[in-house]
Residue frames relative to the residue before (quaternion, step in Angstrom):
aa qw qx qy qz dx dy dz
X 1.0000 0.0000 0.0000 0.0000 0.00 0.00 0.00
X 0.5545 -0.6698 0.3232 0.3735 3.44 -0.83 1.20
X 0.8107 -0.0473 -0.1606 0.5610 4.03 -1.05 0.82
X 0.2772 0.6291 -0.6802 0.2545 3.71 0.64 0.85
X 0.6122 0.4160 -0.5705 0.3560 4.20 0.68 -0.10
X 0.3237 0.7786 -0.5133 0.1596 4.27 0.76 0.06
X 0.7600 0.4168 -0.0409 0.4970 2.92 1.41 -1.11
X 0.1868 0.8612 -0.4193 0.2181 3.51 0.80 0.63
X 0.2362 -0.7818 0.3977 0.4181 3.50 0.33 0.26
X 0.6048 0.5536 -0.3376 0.4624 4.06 1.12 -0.06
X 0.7026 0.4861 -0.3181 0.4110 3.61 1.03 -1.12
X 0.5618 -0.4500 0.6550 0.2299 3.53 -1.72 0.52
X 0.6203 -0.5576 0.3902 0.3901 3.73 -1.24 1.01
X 0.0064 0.7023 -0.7104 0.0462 4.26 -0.34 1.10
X 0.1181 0.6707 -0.7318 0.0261 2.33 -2.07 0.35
X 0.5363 -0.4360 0.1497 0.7070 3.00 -0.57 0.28
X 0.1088 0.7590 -0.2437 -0.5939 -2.49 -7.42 -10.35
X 0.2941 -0.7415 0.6022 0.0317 3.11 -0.62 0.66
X 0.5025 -0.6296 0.5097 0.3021 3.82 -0.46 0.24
X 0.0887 0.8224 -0.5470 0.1289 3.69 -0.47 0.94
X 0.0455 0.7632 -0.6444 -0.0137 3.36 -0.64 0.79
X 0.2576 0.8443 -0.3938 0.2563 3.51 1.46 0.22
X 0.6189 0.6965 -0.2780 0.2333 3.68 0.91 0.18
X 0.5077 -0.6801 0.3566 0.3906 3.82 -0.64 0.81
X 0.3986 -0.6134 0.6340 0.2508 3.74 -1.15 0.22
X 0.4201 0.6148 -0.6364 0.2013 3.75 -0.28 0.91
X 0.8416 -0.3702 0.1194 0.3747 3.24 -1.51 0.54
X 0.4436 -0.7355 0.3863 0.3362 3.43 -0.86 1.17
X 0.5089 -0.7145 0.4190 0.2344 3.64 -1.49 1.01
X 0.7480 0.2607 -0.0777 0.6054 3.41 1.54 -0.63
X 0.0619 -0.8516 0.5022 -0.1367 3.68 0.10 1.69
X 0.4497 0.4975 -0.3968 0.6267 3.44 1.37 -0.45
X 0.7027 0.5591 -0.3694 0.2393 3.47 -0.36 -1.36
X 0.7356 0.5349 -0.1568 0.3849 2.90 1.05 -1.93
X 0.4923 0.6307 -0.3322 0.4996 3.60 1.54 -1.21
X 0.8504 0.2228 -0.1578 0.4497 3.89 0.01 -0.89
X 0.7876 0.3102 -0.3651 0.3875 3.62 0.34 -0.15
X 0.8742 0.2482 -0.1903 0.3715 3.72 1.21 0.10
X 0.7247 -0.5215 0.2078 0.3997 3.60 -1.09 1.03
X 0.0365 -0.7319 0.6176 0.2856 3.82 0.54 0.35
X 0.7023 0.5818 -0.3641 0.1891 3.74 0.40 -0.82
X 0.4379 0.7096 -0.2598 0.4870 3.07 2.09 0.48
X 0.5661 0.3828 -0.2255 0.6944 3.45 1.59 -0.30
X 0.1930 -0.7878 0.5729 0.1177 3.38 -1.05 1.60
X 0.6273 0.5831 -0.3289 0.3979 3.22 0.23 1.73
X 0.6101 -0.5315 0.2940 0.5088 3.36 -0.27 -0.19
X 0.5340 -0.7813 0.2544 0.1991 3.34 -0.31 1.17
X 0.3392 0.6923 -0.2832 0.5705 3.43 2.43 -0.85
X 0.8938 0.2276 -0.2645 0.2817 3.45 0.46 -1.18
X 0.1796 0.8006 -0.3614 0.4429 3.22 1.52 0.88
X 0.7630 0.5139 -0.0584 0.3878 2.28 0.29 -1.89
X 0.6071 0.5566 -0.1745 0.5396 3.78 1.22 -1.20
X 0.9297 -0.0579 0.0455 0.3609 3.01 -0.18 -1.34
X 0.6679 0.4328 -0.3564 0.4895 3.78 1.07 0.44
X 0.3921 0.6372 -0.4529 0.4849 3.83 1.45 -0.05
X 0.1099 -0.8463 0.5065 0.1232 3.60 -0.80 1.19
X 0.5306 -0.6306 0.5659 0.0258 3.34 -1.13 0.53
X 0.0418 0.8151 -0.5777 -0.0070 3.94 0.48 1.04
X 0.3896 -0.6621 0.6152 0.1770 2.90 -0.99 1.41
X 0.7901 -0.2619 0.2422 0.4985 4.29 -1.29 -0.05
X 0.2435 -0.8015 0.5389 0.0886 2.81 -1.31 0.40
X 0.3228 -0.8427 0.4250 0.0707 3.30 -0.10 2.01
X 0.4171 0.7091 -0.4801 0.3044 3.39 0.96 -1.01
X 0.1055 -0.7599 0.6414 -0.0064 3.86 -1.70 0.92
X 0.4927 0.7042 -0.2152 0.4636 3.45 1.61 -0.59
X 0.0880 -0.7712 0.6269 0.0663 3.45 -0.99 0.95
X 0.2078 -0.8345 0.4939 0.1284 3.49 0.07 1.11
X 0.4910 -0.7144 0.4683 0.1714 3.58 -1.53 0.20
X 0.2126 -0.7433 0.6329 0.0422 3.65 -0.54 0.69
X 0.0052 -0.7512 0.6549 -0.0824 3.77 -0.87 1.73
X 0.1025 -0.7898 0.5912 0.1275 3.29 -0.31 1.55
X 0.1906 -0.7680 0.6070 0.0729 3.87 -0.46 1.09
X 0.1930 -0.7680 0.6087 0.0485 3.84 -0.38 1.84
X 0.2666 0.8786 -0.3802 0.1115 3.77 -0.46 0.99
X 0.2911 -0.8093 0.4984 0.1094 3.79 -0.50 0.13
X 0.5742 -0.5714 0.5351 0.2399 3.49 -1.24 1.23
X 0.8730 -0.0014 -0.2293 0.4305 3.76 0.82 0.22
X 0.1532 0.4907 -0.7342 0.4435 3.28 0.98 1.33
X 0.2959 -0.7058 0.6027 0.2261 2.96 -1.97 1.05
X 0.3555 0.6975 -0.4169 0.4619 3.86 1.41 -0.32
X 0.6166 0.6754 -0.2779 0.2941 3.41 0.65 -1.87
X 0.7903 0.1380 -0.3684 0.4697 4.15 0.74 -0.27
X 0.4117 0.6873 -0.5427 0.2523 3.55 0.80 0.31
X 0.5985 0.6511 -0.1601 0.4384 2.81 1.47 -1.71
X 0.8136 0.2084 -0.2352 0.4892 3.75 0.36 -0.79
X 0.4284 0.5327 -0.5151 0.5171 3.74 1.04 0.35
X 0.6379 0.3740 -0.3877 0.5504 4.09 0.67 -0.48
X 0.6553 0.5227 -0.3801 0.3910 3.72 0.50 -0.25
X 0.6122 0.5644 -0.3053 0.4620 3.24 1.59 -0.53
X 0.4896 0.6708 -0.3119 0.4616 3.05 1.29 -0.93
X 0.8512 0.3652 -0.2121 0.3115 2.99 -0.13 -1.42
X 0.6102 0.4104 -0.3408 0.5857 3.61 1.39 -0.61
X 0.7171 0.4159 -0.3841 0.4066 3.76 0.60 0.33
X 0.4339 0.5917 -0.2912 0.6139 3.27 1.75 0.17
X 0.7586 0.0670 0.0331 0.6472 3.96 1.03 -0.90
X 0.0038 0.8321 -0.5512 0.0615 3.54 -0.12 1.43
X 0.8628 -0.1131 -0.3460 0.3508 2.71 -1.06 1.24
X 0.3601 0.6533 -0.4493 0.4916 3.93 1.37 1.24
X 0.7586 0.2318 -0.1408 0.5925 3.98 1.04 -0.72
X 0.1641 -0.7426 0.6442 -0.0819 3.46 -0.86 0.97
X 0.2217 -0.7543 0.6178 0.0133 3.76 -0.83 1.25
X 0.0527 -0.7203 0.6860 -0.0877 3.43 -1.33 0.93
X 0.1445 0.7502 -0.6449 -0.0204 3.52 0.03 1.09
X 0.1499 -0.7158 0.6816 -0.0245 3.24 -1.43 1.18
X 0.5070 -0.6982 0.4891 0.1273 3.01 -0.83 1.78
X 0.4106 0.7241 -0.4690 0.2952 4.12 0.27 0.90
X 0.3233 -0.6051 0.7030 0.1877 3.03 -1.54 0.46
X 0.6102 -0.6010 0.4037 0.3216 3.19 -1.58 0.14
X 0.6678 0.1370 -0.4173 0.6009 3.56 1.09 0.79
X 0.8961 -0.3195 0.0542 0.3032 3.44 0.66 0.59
X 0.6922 -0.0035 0.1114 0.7130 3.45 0.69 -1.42
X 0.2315 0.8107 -0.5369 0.0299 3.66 -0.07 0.58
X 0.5142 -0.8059 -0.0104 0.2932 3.21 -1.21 -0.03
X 0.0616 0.7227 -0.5691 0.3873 3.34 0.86 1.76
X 0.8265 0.4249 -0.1385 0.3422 3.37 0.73 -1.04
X 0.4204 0.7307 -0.3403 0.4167 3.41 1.82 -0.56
X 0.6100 -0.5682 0.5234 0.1765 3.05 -1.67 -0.28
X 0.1415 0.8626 -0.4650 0.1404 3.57 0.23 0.68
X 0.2550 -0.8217 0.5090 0.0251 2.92 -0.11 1.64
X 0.5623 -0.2369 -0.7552 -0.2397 2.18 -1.94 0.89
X 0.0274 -0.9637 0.1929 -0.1825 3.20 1.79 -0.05
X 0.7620 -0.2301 0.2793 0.5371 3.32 0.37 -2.25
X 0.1910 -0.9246 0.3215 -0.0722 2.83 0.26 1.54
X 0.7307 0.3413 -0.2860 0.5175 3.23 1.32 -0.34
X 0.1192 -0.8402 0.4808 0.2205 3.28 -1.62 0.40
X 0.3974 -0.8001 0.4166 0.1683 2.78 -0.35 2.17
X 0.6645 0.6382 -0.3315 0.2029 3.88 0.85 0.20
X 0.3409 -0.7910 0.4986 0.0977 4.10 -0.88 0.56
X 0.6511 -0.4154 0.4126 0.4830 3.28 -1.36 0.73
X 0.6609 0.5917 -0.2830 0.3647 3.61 0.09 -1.63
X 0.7461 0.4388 -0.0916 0.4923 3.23 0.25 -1.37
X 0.5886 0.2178 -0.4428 0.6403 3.83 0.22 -0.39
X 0.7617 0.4302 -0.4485 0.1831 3.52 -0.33 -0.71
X 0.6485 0.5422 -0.2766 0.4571 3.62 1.18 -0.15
X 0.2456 0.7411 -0.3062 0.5447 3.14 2.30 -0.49
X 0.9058 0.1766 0.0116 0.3849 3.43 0.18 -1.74
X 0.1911 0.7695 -0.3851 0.4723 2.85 1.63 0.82
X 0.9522 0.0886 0.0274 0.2909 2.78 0.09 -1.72
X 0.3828 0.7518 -0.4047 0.3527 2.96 2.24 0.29
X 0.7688 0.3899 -0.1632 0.4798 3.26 1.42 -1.43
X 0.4566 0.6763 -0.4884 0.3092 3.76 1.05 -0.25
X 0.4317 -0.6708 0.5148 0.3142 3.72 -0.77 0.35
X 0.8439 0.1062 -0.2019 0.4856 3.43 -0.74 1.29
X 0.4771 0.4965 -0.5618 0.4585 3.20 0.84 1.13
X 0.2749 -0.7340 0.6038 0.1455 4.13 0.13 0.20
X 0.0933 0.7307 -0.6399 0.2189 3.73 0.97 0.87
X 0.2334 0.8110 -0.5356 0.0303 3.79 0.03 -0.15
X 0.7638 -0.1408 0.1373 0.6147 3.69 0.99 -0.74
X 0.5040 -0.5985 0.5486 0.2946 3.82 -1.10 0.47
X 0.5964 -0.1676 -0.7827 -0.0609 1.73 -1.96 1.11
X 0.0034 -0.6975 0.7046 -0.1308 3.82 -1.39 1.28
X 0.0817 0.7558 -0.6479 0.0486 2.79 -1.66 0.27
X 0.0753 -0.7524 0.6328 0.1666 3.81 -1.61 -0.15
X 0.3910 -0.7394 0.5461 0.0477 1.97 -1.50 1.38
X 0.7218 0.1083 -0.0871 0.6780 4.34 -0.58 1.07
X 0.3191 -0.7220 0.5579 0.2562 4.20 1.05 -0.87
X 0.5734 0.6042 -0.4428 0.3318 3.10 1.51 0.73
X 0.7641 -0.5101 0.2645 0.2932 3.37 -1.08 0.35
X 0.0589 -0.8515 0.5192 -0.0434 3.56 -0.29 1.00
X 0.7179 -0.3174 0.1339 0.6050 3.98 0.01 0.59
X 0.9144 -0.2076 0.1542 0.3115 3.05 0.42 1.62
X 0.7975 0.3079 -0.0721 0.5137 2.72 1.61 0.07
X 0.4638 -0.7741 0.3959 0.1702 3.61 -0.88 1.16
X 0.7711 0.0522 -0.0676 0.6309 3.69 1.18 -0.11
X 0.2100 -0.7645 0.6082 0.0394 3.68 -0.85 1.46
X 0.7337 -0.3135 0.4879 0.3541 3.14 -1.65 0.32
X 0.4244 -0.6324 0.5612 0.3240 3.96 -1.16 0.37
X 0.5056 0.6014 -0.5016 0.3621 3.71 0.82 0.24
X 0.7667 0.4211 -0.2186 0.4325 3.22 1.66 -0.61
X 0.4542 0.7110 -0.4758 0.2484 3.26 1.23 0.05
X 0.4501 0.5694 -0.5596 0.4000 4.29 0.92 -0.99
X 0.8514 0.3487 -0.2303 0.3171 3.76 0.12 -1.82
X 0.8105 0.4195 -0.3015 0.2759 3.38 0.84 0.15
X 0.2479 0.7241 -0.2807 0.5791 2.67 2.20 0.44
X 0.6521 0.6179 -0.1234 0.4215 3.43 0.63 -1.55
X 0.7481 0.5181 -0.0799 0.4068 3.17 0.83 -1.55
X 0.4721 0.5890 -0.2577 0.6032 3.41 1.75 -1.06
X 0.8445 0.4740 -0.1210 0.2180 3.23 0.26 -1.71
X 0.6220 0.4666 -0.2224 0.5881 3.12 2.04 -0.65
X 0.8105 0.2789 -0.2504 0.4501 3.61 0.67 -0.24
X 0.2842 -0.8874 0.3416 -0.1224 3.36 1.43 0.68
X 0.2290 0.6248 -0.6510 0.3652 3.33 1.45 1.10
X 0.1922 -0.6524 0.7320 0.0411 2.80 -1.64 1.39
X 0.1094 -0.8617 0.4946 -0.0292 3.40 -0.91 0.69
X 0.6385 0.0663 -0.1105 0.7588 3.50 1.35 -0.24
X 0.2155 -0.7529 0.6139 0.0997 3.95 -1.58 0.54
X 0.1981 -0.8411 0.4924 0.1040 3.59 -0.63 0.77
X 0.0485 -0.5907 0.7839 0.1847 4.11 -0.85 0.42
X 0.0411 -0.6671 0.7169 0.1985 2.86 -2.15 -0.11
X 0.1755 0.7643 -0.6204 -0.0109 3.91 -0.66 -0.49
X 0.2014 -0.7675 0.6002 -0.1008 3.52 -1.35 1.79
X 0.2941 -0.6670 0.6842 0.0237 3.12 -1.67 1.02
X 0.0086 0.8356 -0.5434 -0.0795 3.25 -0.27 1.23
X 0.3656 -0.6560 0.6354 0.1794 4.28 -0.27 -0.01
X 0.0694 0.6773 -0.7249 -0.1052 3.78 -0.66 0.30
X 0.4796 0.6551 -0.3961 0.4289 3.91 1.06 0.01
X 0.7255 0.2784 -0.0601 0.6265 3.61 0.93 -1.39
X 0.0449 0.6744 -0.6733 -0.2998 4.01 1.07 -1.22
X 0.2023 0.5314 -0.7422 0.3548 3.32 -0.29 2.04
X 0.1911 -0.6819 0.7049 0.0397 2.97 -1.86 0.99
X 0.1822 -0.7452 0.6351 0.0895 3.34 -0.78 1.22
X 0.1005 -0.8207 0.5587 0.0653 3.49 -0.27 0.95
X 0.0154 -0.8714 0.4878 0.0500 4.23 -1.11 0.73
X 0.0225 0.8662 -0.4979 -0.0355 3.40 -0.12 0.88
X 0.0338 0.7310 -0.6664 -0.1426 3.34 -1.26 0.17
X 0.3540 -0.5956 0.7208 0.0202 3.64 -1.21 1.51
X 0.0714 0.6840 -0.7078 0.1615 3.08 -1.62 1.68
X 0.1749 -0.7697 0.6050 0.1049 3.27 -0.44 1.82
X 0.4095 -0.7019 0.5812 0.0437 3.08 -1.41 1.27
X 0.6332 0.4900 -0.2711 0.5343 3.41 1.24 -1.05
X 0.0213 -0.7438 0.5951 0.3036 3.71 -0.68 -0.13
X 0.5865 0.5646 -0.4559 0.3597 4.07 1.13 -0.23
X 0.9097 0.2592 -0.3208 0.0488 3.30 0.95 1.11
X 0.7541 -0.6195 0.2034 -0.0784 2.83 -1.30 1.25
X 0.4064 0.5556 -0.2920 0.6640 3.28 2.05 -0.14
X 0.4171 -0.6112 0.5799 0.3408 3.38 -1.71 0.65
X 0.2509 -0.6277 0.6991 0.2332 3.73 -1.34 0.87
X 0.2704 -0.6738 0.6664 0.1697 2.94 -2.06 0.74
X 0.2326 -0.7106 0.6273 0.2177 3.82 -1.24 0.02
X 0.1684 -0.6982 0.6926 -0.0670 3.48 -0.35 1.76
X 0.1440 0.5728 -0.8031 -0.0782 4.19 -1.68 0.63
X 0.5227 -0.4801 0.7045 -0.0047 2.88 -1.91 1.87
X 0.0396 -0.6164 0.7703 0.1581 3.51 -1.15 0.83
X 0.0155 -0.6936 0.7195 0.0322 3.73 -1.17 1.07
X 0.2665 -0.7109 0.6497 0.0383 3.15 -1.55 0.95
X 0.5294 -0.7585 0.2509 0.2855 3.35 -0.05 1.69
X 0.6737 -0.2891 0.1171 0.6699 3.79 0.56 -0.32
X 0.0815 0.6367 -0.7667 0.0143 3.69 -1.95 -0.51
X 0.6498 -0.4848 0.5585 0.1754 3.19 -1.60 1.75
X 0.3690 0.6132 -0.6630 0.2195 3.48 -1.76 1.15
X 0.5835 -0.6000 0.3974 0.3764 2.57 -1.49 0.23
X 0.0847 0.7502 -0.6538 0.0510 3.45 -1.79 0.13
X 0.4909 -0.6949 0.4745 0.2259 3.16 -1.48 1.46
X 0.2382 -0.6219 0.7210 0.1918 4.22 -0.64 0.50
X 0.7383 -0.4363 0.4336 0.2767 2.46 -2.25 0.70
X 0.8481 0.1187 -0.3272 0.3995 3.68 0.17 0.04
X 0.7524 -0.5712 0.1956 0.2632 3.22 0.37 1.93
X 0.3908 0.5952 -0.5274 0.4635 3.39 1.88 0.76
X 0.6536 -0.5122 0.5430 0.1246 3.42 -2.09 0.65
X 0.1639 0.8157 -0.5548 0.0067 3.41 -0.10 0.93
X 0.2362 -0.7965 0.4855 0.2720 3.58 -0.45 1.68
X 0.7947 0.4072 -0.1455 0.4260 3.62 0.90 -0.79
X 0.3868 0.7442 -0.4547 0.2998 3.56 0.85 1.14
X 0.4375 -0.7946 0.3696 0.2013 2.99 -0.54 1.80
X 0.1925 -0.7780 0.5801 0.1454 3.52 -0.84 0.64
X 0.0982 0.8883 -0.4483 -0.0171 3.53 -0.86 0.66
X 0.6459 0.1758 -0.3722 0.6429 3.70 -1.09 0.91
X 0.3315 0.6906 -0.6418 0.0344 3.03 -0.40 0.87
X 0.4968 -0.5981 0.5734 0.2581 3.64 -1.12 0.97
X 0.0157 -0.7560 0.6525 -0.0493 3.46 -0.48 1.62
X 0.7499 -0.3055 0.2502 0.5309 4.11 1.26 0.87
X 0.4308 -0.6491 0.5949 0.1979 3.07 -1.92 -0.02
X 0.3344 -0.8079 0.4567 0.1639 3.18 -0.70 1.70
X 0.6212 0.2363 -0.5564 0.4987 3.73 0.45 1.57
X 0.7181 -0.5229 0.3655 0.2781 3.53 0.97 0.83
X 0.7501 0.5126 -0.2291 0.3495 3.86 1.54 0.06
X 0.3067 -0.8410 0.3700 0.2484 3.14 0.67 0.98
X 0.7273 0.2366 -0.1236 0.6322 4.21 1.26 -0.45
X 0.4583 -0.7263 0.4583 0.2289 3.85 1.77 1.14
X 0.6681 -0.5259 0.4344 0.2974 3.07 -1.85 0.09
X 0.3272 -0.7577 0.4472 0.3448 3.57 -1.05 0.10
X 0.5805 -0.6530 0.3473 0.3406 2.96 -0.80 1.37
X 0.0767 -0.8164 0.5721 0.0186 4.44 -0.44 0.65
X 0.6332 -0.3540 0.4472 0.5232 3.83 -1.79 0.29
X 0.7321 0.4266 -0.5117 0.1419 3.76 0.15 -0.57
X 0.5640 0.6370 -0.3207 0.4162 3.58 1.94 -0.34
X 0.4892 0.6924 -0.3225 0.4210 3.79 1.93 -0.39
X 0.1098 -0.7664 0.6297 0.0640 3.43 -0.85 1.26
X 0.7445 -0.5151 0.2508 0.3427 3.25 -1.24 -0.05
X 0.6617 0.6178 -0.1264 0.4057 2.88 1.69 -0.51
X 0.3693 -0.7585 0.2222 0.4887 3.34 2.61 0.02
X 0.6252 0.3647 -0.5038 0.4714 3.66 0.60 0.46
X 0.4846 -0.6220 0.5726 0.2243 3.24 -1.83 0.56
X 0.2880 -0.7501 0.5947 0.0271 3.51 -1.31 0.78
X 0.1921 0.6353 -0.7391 0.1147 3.86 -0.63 0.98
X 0.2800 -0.6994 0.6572 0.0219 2.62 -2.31 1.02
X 0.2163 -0.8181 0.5230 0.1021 3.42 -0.64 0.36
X 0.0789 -0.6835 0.7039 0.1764 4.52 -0.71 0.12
X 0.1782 0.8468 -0.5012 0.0031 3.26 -1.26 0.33
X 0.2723 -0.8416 0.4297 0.1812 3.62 -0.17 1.10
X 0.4771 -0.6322 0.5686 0.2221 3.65 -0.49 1.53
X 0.1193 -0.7625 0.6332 0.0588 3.81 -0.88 0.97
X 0.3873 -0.8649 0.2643 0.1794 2.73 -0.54 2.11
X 0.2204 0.5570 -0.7494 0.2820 3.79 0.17 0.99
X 0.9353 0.2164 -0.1518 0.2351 3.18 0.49 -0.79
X 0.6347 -0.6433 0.2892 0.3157 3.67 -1.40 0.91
X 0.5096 -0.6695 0.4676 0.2711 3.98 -0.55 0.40
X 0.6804 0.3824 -0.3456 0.5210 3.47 1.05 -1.17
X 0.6258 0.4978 -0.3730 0.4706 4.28 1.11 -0.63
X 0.7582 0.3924 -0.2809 0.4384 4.13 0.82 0.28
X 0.1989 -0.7404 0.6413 -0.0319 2.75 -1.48 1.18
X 0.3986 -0.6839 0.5489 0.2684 3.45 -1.32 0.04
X 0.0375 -0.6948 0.6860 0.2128 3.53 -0.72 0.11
X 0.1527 -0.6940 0.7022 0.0437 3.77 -1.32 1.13
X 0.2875 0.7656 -0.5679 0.0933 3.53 -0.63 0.96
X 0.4629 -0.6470 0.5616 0.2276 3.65 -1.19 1.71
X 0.3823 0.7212 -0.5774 -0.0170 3.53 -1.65 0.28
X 0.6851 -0.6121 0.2742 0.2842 3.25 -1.14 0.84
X 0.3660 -0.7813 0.4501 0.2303 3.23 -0.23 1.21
X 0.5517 0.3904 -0.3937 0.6231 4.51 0.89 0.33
X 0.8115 0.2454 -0.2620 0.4610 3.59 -0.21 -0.20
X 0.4505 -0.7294 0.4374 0.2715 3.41 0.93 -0.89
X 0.4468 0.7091 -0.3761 0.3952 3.49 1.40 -1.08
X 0.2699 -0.6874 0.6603 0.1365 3.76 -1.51 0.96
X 0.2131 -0.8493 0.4640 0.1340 3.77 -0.64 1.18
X 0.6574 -0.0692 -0.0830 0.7457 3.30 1.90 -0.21
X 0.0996 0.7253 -0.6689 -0.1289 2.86 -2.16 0.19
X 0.2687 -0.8301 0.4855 0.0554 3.48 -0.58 0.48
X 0.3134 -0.6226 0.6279 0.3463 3.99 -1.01 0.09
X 0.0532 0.7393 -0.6696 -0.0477 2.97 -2.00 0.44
X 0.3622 -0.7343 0.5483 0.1702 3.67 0.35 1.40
X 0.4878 -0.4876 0.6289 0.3589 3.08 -2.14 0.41
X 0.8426 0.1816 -0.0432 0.5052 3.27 -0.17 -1.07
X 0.4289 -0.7304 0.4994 0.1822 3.63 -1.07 0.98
C-alpha cells in the first residue's frame, strides 16, 4: 500500500515530474503549518488573505516522466570547465524540459584553486556555502572520484562504482535514465513571487509512486540563476572577459545543502507529502533570471528520483 513503508518500526521519517502549476486556489488545508514555518512578512498583505486566496491546492498528478538532474562541478579557471557545460547544454537542449543543469562552482574539497579569486583577472566568486559544501561532499565520500573539476552527477547514481563521472559520460547516462523512465517518487510545485517584498512563496507536494521504498528521502531546492557574463579561462589558456555562464547554483534557499527530510509531519491524508518554503530574493539578483530546481533523493544511497524547475516569474 502506497507510503505504508513510513511506518516501519526501523526506518527514519521517509518519504518520498513534470512541472505543474496547474492547481486551484481554495482555502488553505494547513494554516497552522503555514503560521510557523514561513516569513508571513513576505506577503504584502494580510497574511489570512494568503492563506484564503493564494494557498494552492494541487489538483492530480498526471506527470509519468522521470527527469534528470546534471550537477556540473566547475571553476572560472578550469580550462576543461566550458567544454564540459557546453555538453550539458546540449544535452538539456536535446531533452527539453526532462534534463535540468546545476552548475556548482566547487572543488573537490571545496573552495579550491579553480574556484578562488584571482585578481586582477577573476574577480568574482561565483561560489556558496551550499555548493562548496557538496563540493566536499563528494570529494571525501568513498566512491565518488571527485578528484579535480571538471565533474559532475548525473541522477547521483552510481555508475561503475562510482558517484560522479567524467562529462564524457553524462549524454549516456542521461539517456539511460531517460529510456527506462522508472519513476519512483512524483513532484508538483506552484510559487508566489512578491516584487513588493521580493518574497518567494515556494509549494511542493512529493508523491511516492514506488512503495518498496524504504530509505529516508530528502527534499533539497537549488536556487539557479539562469546565466550572467564573466570571466573564464578556455581550453586554450585564453581570457574570456565576456563568457556567458549558465545554471548557476547560487545555494539553497533554506540554507541546506542535503534539504530537509521529508517526515509523517509532511503526510496528508490523501498520501502525498507537502513542504513549504518563504524566501527573500537578494537583490543582486533579477526574479525574471531565477529559477528553482526541486529535486527528491534518497538520503543512504544518495540517488535523485525526480526533479523539476519552478521559475519565479512565469
Amino acid at each position: 500500500m502506497k507510503n505504508s513503508f513510513f511506518f516501519l518500526a526501523s526506518a527514519f521519517l521517509v518519504t518520498g515530474a513534470l512541472l505543474t502549476t496547474g492547481c486551484d486556489k481554495v482555502t488553505n488545508p494547513y494554516p497552522e503549518v503555514a503560521a510557523t514555518e514561513l516569513d508571513q512578512t513576505l506577503y504584502p498583505g494580510n497574511w489570512a488573505d494568503y492563506l484564503a486566496n493564494e494557498w494552492p491546492v494541487f489538483t492530480a498528478n498526471t506527470n509519468t516522466y522521470r527527469n534528470v538532474l546534471i550537477e556540473d562541478f566547475t571553476g572560472h579557471t578550469c580550462i576543461n570547465c566550458p567544454q564540459a557545460s557546453e555538453s550539458a547544454e546540449q544535452i538539456v537542449q536535446a531533452h527539453p524540459g526532462r534534463v535540468f543543469v546545476a552548475a556548482i562552482h566547487t572543488g573537490p574539497t571545496g573552495m579550491g584553486p579553480l574556484q578562488a579569486v584571482s585578481l586582477p583577472d577573476y574577480p568574482t566568486d561565483w561560489t556558496n556555502a551550499q555548493g562548496l559544501e557538496i563540493g566536499n561532499f563528494f570529494g571525501t565520500i568513498p566512491g565518488s572520484a571527485f578528484q579535480g573539476n571538471p565533474r559532475g552527477t548525473v541522477n547521483r547514481a552510481l555508475w561503475n562504482d562510482q558517484l560522479t563521472v567524467h562529462p564524457t559520460s553524462w549524454p549516456g547516462r542521461t539517456n539511460s535514465f531517460l529510456n527506462a523512465n522508472i519513476l519512483k517518487v512524483n513532484l508538483q510545485s506552484h510559487a508566489n513571487y512578491y516584487p513588493e517584498t521580493r518574497g518567494l512563496f515556494l509549494h511542493t507536494e512529493v508523491d511516492i509512486t514506488d512503495a518498496s521504498l524504504t530509505n529516508a528521502l530528502g527534499l533539497v531546492v537549488y536556487l539557479i540563476q539562469d546565466s550572467m557574463v564573466g570571466d573564464q579561462k578556455m581550453s586554450d589558456n585564453t581570457h574570456n572577459h565576456e563568457y556567458v555562464h549558465r545554471e548557476i547554483m547560487r545555494g539553497c534557499i533554506d540554507g541546506q545543502a542535503f534539504g530537509r527530510t521529508i517526515s509523517a509531519d509532511d503526510l496528508n491524508e490523501n498520501g502525498n507529502y507537502y513542504l513549504n518554503y518563504s524566501y527573500k530574493l537578494p537583490a543582486q539578483y533579477t526574479a525574471s533570471d531565477m529559477h528553482v530546481l526541486i529535486y527528491v533523493y534518497d538520503k543512504t544511497t544518495y540517488e535523485v528520483y525526480q526533479v523539476i524547475k519552478q521559475e519565479f516569474v512565469e
